[in-house]
C-alpha positions in Angstrom: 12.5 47.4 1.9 9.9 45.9 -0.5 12.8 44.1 -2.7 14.1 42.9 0.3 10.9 41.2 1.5 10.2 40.2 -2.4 13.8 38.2 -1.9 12.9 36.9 1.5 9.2 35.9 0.1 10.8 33.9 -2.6 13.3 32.1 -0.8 10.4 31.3 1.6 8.7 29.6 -1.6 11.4 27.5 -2.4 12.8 26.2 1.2 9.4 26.0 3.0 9.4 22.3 2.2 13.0 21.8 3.1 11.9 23.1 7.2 9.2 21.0 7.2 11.8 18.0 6.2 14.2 19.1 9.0 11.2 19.4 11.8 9.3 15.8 10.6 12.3 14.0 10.4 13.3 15.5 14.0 10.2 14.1 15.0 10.5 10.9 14.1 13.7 10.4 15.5 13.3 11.6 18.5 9.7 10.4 19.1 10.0 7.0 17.9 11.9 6.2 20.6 9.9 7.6 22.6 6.1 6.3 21.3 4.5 3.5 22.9 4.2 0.3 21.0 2.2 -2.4 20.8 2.2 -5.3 22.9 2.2 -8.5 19.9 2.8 -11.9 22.1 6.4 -11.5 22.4 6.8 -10.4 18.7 8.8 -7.8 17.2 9.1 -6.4 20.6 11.3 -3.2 20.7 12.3 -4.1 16.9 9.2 -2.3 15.6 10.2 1.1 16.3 12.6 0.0 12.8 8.8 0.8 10.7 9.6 4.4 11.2 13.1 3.7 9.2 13.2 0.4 7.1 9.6 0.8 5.7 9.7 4.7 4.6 13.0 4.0 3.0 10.8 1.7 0.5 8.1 4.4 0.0 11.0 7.3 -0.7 12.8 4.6 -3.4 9.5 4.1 -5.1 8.3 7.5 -5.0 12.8 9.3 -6.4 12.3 6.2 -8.9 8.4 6.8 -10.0 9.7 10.9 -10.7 12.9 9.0 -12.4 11.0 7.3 -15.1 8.7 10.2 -15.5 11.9 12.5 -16.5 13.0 9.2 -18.6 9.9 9.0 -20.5 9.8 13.2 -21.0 13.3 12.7 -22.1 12.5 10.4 -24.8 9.8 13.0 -25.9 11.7 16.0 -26.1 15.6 15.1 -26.2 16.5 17.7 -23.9 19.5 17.4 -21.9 18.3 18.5 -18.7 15.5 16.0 -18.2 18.3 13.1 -18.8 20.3 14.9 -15.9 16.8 14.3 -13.7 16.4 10.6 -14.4 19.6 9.9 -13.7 20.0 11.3 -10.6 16.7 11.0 -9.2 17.9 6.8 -10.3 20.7 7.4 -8.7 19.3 8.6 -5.1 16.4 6.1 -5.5 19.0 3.1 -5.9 21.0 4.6 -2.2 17.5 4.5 -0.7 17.0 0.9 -2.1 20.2 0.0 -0.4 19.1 1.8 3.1 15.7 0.3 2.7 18.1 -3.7 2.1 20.1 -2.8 5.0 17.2 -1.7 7.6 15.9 -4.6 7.1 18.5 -7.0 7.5 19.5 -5.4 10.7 15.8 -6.0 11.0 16.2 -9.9 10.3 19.0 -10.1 12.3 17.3 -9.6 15.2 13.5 -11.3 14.9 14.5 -14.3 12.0 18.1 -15.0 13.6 20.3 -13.9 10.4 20.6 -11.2 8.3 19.9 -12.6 5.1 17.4 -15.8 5.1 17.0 -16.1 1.0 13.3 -14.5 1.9 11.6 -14.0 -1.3 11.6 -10.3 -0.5 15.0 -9.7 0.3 15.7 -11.9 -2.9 13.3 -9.7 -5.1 14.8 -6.9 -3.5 18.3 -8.2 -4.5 17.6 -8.8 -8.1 16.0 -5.0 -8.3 18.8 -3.5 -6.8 21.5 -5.4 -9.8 18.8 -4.3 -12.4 19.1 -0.8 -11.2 23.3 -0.9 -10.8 23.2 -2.3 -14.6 21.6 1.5 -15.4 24.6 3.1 -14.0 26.9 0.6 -16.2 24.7 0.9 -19.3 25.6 4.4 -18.9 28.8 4.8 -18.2 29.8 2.2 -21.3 28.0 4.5 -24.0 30.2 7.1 -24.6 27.9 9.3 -27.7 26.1 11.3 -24.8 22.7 11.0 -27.5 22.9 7.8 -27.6 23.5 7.0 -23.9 20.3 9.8 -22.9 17.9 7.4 -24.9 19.2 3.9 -24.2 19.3 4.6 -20.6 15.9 6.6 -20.8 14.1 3.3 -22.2 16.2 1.0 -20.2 15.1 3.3 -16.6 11.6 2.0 -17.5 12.4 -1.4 -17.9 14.0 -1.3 -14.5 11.0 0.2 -13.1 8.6 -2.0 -14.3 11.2 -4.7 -13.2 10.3 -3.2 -9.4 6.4 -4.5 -9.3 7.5 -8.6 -10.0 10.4 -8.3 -7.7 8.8 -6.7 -5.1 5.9 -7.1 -5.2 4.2 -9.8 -7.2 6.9 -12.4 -6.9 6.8 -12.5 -3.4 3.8 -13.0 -2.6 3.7 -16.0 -4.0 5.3 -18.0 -2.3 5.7 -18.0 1.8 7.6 -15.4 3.6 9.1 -14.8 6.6 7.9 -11.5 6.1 4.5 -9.8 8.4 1.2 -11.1 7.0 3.1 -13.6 4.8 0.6 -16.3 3.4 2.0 -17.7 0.1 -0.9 -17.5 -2.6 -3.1 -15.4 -0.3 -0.7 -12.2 0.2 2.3 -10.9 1.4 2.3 -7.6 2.9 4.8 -5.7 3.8 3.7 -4.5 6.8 0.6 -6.4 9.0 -1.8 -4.1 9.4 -2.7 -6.0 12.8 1.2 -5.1 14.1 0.6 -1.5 14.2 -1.0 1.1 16.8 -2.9 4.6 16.1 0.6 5.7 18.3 2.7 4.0 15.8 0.4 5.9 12.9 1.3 8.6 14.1 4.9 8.3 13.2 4.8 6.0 10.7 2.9 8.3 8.4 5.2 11.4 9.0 8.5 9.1 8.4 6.9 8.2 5.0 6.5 12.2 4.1 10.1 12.8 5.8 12.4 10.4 4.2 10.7 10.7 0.9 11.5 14.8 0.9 14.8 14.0 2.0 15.2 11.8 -1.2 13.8 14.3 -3.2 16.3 17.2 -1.8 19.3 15.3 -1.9 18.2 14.6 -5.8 17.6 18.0 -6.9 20.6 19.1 -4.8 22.8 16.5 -7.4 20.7 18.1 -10.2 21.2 21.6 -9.6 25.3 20.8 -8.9 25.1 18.4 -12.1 23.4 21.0 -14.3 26.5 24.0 -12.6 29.3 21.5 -14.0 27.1 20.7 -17.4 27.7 24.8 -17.5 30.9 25.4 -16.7 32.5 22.4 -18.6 30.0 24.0 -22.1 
């Protein structure tokens, strides 16, 4: 009876987080189409309810691709296989939620600029970061001595993520944007703190812990079935 407790206490330890993924993300689905939102002039409208989707798709991609260049640089320190087989898929799930985060927010455009893609300086930074990232996965696969291709992708995942602050972030606001809070030289947010509601909070902020621990299980689950074929292939 004790061992089977012990058993049940452990699995507890490792899937606690992967409940509490299941039950926030429920909870932004289904409540943010239910929460009030705010009334703006006529702006945004019904569209906003997208910040509980297109906005935490950019926090999960920063945060899979921050824990990617941390295995990159660990890698370069210690050679060992098995942080290689992190970076690269952690890269690899950042880079899908780079592409959900593109396509929220062109369905986004679509409906409050009147086209999908308007050349904005964001979805042009965001562009160029995405090709960076897809030249990773090419880099790779054209490297065939597996040493070789471990430490020329480790340094190059660090370029790309230093590549992420002038494409996203610097670059952008520089210039005017069709983006919320958009000012040329005196900022560009991506999200105007005067468009949201303490209701809309109170979504926002779970979507942003949600989506981000739904990157990070869909990254260790392609780690731990990477690291099972490493095995059976040795």
């Amino acid at each position: 009876m004790r061992s089977i407790y012990s058993r049940y206490k452990k699995s507890m330890r490792k899937t606690w987080w992967k409940i509490l993924t299941v039950i926030i993300l429920l909870y932004v689905g289904s409540y943010g189409f239910l929460v009030k939102v705010p009334s703006l002039d006529g702006r945004l409208q019904q569209s906003i309810r997208n910040t509980f989707f297109h906005v935490p798709m950019w926090i999960a991609m920063m945060v899979i691709l921050s824990v990617s260049v941390i295995y990159a640089i660990k890698y370069l320190r210690s050679q060992n296989p098995k942080d290689d087989i992190y970076s690269l898929e952690f890269a690899r799930t950042g880079l899908v939620f780079s592409f959900l985060g593109l396509f929220t927010g062109m369905i986004w455009a679509k409906y409050q600029w009147g086209a999908a893609w308007g050349n904005d300086p964001k979805q042009l930074g965001t562009a160029i970061a995405i090709l960076i990232y897809c030249a990773y996965f090419v880099l790779r696969g054209s490297i065939n001595d597996i040493d070789q291709r471990g430490k020329i992708g480790a340094v190059y995942n660090i370029f790309a993520f230093c590549m992420l602050f002038p494409t996203l972030y610097i670059l952008p606001r520089m210039t005017e944007s069709l983006h919320p809070g958009g000012l040329g030289s005196e900022g560009n947010p991506g999200l105007n703190p005067n468009d949201t509601s303490a209701a809309l909070k109170a979504v926002m902020y779970p979507a942003f812990i949600g989506w981000t621990l739904l990157g990070v299980w869909i990254a260790t689950l392609r780690v731990r079935y990477k690291l099972l074929l490493e095995k059976k292939l040795s």
